[in-house]
N, C-alpha and C positions, 0 to 999 in steps of 0.2 A: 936657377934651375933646381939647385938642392931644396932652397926651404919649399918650394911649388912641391916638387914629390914629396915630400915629408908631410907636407900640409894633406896632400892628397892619401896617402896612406896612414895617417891621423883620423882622416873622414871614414872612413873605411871601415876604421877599427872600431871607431863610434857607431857606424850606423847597423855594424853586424846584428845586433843584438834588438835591433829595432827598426826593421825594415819591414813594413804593411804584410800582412799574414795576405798568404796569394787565396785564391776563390775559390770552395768547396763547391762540387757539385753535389754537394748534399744541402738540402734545404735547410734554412732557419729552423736551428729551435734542435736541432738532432744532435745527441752526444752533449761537448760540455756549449755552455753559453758562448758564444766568442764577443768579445769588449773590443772596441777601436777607441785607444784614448792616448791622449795628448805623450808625448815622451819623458814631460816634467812627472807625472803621477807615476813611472815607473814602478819606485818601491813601494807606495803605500798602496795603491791598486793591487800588487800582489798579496802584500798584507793582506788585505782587506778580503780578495778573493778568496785565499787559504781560510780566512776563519767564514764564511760564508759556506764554505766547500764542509768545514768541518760542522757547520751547525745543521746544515741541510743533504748533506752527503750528495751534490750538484757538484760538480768541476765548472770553474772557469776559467779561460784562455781568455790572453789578451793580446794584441796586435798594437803596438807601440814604435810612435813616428809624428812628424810634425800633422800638428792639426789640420794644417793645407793640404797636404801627403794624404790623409785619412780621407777627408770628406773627400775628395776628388776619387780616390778607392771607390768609394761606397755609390760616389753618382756613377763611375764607369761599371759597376753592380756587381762589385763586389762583396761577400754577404756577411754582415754583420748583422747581430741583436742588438748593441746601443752603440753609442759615439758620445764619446766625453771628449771635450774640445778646451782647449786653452784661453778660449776668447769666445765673446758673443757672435763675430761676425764670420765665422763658419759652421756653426751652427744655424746662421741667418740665414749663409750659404744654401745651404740642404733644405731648411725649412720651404726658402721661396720657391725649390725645385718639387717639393711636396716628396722626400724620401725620407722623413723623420715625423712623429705622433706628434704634430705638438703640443698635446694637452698633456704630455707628459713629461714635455722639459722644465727642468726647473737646475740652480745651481748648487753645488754640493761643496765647492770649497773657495778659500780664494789665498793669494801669495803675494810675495813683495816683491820689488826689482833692488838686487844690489849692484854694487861694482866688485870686480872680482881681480885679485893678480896672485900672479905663481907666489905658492907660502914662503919660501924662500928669499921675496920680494918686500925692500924697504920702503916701497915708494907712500906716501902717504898723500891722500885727495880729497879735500874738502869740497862733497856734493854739494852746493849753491848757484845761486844764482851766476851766473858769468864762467860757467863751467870749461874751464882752458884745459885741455889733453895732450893735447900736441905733447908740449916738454914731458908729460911724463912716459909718452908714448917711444921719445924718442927715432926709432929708424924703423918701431914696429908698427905693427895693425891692432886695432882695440876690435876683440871678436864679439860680434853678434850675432844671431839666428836675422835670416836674411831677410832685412825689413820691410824687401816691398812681397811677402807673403805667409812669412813667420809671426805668429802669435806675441811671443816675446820679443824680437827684433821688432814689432811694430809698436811696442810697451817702450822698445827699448831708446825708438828713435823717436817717442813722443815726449819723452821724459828728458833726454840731451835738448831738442829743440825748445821743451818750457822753459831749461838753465840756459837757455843761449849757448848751449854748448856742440849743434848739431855739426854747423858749418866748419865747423873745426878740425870734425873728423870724418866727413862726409866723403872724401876723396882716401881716408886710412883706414878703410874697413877690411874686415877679415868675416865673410858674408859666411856662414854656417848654416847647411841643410836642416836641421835644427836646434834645440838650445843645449841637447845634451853635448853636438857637435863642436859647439863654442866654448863650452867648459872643457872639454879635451883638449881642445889649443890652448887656453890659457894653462890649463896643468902639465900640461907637457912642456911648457916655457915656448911655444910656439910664438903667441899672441902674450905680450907683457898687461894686456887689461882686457878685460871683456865684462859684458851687464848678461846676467844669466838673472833667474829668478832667485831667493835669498835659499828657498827647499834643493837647489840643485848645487848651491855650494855645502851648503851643508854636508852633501855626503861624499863629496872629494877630497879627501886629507892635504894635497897638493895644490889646494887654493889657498886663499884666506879672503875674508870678506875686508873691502877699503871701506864701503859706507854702504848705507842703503839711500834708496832714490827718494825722495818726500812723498806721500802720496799722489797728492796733488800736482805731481809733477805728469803723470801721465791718466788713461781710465782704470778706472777700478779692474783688478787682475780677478777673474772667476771663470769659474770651469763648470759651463754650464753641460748638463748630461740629457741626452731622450733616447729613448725604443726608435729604433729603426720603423720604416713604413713594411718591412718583412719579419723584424721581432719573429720570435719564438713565443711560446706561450709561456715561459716562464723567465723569459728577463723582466718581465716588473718588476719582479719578485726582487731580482738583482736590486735592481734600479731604487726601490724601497729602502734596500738594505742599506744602500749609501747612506742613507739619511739619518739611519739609525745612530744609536748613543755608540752601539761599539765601533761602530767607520767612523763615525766625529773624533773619538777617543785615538785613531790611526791618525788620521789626518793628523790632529792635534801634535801628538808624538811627531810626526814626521815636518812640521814645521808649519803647516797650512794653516791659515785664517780660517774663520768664520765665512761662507758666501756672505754676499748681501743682495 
């Protein structure tokens, strides 16, 4: 009953900070931009907004939560100007419902999968082929972003099944709202492992990285972006800017790949 309320006032604390911006009855495009985008781009979106904001004197707001969480927002008409998603296939989502431009999607970064445990933690795990967890898991849960609708937990549970390592821990999961939720359990000593994206250990001092995932272990990680179908008249403008040398140069800094 203790670790269940811990675990639950854990999620809590994770998701204050990144729970879907509620619906303006003000139309697209008035005041600053508002952005619905993925939970992992947290810092560098800010970044990136701040010097946007300073090069064009435009504010942007961002609404940050799992990419299932967003697009679902936006079909219930909730108003956004873009949606930057963690994966292709919420994006796909919206696209088939006809609520995003598609002539203007395209991707602006992409990230790795690693494996994560509390810094403090000696445990060492050689990612390969025949991926055993169990033992190092011990009597705990291995935290993921919940992979039958999380971006990451579906990165996360593609890459355990290529090493043969799905069935192992398929019954030990510690299923997270989304992936910043699962790096909270692992840093908190909640969860003794979790696979978070490589940008999202990065800036938890109370992780440390065990290994990263092969590529080839799951699909390409990219964070495809488009204009809403009620945009504003000036998120292109946004939407451009990502693409630019000084967001590439954020991104960069902040750990993010290249799209492809």
């Amino acid at each position: 009953m203790e670790s269940r309320l811990y675990r639950f006032l854990i999620t809590l604390a994770a998701l204050a900070w990144c729970v879907p911006t509620i619906s303006s009855p003000q139309p697209a495009g008035q005041d600053a931009l508002l952005v619905f985008a993925a939970a992992s781009l947290t810092e560098v979106l800010e970044e990136i907004g701040k010097e946007y904001q300073a090069k064009t004197g435009k504010p942007v707001k961002f609404s940050f939560a799992a990419s299932s969480a967003l697009a679902r927002q936006i079909e219930a008409g909730a108003r956004a100007d873009l949606f930057v998603s963690a994966d292709l296939e919420w994006m796909d989502y919206l696209a088939e419902r006809k609520l995003i431009a598609t002539e203007s999607r395209r991707n602006v970064a992409g990230n790795r999968l690693a494996m994560i445990a509390p810094a403090d933690s000696n445990v060492r795990i050689d990612i390969v082929d025949g991926l055993d967890l169990r033992g190092a898991l011990g009597d705990g849960r291995l935290a993921i972003a919940d992979p039958d609708i999380v971006p990451a937990g579906r990165y996360a549970k593609a890459a355990l099944e290529a090493l043969h390592g799905w069935s192992g821990v398929s019954d030990r999961l510690a299923r997270a709202e989304n992936v910043r939720v699962a790096l909270a359990y692992v840093a908190s000593g909640e969860a003794p492992l979790g696979v978070v994206y490589e940008t999202d250990a990065r800036i938890e001092p109370r992780v440390r990285i065990v290994g990263t995932f092969p590529a080839a272990s799951h699909p390409p990680i990219r964070y495809p972006a488009a204009l809403t179908t009620i945009a504003g008249s000036g998120a292109k403008d946004f939407l451009d800017f990502l693409g630019s040398p000084q967001a590439l140069a954020a991104f960069t800094r902040h750990g993010f790949i290249a799209a492809n």
